[in-house]
C-alpha positions as CSV (number, residue, x, y, z in Angstrom):
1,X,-76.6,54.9,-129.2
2,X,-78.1,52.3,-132.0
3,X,-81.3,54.4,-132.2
4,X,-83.3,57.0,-130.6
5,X,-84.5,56.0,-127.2
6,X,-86.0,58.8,-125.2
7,X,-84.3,56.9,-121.3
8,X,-80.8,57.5,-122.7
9,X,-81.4,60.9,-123.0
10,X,-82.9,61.4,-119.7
11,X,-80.2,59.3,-118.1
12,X,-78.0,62.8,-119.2
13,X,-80.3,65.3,-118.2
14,X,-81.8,64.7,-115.3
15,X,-78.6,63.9,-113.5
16,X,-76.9,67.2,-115.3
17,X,-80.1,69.1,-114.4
18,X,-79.8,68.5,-110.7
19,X,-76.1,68.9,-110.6
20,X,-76.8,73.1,-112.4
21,X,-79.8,73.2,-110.2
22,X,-77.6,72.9,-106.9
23,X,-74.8,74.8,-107.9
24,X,-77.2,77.6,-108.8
25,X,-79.5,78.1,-106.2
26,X,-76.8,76.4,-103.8
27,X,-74.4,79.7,-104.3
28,X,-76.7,81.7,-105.0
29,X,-76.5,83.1,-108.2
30,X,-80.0,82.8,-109.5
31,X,-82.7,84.7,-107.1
32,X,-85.2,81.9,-106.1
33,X,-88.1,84.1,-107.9
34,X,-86.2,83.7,-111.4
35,X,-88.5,82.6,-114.7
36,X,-86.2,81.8,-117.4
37,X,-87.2,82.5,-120.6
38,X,-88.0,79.8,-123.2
39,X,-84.5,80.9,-124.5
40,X,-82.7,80.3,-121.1
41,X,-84.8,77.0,-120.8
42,X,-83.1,75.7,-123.9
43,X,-79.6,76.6,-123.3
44,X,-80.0,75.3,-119.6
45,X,-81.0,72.2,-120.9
46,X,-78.3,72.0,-123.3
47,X,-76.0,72.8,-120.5
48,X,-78.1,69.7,-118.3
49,X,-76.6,67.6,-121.4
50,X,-73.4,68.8,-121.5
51,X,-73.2,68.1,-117.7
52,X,-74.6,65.0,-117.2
53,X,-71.9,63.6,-120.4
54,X,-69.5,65.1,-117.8
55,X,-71.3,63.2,-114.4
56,X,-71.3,59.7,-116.2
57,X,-67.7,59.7,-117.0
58,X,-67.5,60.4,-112.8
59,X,-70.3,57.2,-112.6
60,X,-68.6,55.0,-114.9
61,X,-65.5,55.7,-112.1
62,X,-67.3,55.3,-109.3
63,X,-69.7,52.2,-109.9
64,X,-67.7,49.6,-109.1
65,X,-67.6,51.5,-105.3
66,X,-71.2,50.0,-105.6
67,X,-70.1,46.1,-104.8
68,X,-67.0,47.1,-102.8
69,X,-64.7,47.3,-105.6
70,X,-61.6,49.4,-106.5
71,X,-62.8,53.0,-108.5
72,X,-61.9,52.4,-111.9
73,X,-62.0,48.9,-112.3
74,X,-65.0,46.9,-113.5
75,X,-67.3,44.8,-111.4
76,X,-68.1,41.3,-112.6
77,X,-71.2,41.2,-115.1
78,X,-72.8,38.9,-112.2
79,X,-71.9,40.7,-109.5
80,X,-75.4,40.2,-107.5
81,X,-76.4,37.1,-108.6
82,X,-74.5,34.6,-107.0
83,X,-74.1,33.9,-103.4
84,X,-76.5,33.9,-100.9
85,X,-78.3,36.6,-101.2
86,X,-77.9,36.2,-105.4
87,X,-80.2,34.3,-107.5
88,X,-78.3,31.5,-107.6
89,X,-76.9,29.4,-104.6
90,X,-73.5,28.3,-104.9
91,X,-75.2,24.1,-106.3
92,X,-76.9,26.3,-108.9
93,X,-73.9,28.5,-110.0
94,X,-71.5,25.6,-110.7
95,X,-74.4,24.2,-112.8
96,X,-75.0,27.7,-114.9
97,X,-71.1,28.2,-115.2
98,X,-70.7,24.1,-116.4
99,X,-73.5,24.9,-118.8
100,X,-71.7,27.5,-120.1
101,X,-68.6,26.2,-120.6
102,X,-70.4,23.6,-122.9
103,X,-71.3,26.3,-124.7
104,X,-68.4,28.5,-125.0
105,X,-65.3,25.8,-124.2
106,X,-63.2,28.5,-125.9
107,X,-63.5,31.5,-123.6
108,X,-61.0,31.4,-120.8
109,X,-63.3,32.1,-118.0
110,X,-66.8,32.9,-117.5
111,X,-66.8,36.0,-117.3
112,X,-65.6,36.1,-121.3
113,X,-68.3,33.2,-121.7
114,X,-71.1,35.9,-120.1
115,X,-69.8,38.2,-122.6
116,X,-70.1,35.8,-125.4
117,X,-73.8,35.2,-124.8
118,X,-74.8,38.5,-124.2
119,X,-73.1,39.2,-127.7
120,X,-74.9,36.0,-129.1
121,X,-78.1,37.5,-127.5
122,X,-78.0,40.5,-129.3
123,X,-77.2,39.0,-132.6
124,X,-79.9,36.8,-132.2
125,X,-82.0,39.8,-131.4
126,X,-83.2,38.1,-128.2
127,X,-82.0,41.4,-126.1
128,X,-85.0,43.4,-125.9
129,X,-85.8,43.5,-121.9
130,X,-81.7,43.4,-121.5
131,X,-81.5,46.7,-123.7
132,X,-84.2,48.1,-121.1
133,X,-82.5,47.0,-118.3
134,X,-79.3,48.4,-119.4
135,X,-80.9,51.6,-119.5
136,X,-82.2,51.5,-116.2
137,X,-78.5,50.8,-114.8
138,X,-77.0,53.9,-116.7
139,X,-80.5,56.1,-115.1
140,X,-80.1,55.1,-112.0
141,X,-76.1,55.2,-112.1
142,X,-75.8,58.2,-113.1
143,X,-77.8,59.8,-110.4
144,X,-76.5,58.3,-107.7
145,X,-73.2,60.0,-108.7
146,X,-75.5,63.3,-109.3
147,X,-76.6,63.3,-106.4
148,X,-72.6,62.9,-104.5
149,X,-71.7,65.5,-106.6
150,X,-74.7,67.5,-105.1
151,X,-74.0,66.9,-102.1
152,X,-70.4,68.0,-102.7
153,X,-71.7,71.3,-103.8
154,X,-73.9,72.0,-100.9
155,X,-71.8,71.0,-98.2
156,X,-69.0,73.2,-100.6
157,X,-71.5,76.1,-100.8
158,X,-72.5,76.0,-96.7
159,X,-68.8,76.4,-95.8
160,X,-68.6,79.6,-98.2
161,X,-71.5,81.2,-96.2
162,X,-74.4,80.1,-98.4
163,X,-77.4,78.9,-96.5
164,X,-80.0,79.4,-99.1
165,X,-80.1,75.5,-99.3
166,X,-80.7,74.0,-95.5
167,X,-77.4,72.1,-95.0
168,X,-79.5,70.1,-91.8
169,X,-82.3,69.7,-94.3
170,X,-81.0,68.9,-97.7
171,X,-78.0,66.6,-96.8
172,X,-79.6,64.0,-95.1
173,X,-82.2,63.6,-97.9
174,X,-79.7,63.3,-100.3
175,X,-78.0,60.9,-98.3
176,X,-81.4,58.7,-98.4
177,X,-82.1,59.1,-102.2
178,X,-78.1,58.0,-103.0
179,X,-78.9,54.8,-100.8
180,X,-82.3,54.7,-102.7
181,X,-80.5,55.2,-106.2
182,X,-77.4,52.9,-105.5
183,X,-80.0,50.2,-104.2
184,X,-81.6,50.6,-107.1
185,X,-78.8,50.5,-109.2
186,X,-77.5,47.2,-107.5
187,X,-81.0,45.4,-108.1
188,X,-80.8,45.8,-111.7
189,X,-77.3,45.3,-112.5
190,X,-78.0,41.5,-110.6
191,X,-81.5,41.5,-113.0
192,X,-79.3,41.9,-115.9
193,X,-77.1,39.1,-115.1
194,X,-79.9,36.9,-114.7
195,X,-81.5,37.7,-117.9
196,X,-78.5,36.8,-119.9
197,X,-78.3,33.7,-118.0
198,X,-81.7,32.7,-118.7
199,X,-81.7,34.3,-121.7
200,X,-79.1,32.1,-122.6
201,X,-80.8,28.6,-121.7
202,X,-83.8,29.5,-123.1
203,X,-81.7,29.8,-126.2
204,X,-80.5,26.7,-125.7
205,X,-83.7,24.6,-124.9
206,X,-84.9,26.2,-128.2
207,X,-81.8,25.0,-130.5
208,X,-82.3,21.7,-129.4
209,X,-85.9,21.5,-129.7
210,X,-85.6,22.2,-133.3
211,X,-82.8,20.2,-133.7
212,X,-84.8,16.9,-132.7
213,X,-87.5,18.2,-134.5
214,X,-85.4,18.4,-137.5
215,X,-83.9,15.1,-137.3
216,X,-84.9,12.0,-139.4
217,X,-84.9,9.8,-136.4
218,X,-87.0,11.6,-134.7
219,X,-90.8,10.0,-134.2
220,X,-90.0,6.8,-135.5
221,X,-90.6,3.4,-133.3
């Protein structure tokens, strides 16, 4: 992490919390009537941190499952926004993608070029709403998984004669918040290849601006 930023952090614990939560009540090892002390409170949430570090190494495995890839590889940076039901039709692709091989002739494809300008983005310090967005992946990533691993749990826990949690109630509302989540999730991965794409030519438009402006040509009849 570059600096302190409070979504991070929740991005752990909520997703950790839920996970404890289930197990706990799930098997029944905590009565429902329980009140933790303010010590309890502290290591349980410590324990939330430690879990959800845990359930994101499981996300970062699973995501690609999101787009109808292989577990374990990576999806494309624009998986989302091309196509037709991207941002971009397939006229307006070849044109981002020729742009940026003007840009980046170097990189051998465009995925390496997308991860050129988001890198050039940053440096430029032009990532703010990208750094946001990022954030909002990793949230909503990691409790999608969270919530299969919840699921996991009660299904595991209903089978070992625990009915504490409704199996008839609870799975089909999880099954609705992981399409939620994973929807979620989908949306702003596509909204953060668009921002580095636009990102990008507004970059551009500006570098040439002030390169005309700069030029002793310029304005003269």
């Amino acid at each position: 992490m570059d600096k302190f930023n409070i979504y991070e952090y929740i991005s752990f614990i909520l997703p950790g919390g839920l996970i404890i939560a289930v197990v706990l009540y799930g098997f029944e090892i905590v009565p429902t009537n329980a009140s933790p002390s303010a010590t309890v409170l502290i290591m349980l949430t410590a324990a939330a941190f430690v879990v959800g570090h845990l359930n994101v190494a499981v996300a970062n495995f699973l995501q690609p499952l999101a787009w109808g890839a292989r577990p374990g590889s990576w999806p494309s940076s624009t998986a989302g926004v091309f196509g037709n039901r991207g941002r971009y039709d397939d006229a307006r692709k070849q044109k981002v993608e020729d742009h940026f091989a003007q840009l980046f002739p170097d990189a051998a494809d465009f995925q390496q070029r997308f991860n050129i300008a988001y890198t050039l983005l940053r440096q430029e310090q032009l990532d703010g709403h990208l750094q946001t967005l990022n954030h909002q992946i990793g949230f909503y990533r990691n409790m999608a998984t969270a919530v299969v691993m919840s699921i996991g749990s009660l299904v595991a826990a209903s089978r070992s004669g625990h009915h504490r949690l409704d199996l008839l109630l609870w799975l089909p509302l999880g099954l609705i918040a992981l399409f939620l989540l994973v929807s979620r999730f989908r949306r702003f991965w596509a909204r953060f290849g668009d921002e580095v794409i636009r990102g990008i030519q507004a970059w551009d438009l500006r570098r040439e601006q002030a390169g005309s402006s700069a030029d002793p040509e310029n304005g003269r009849s």
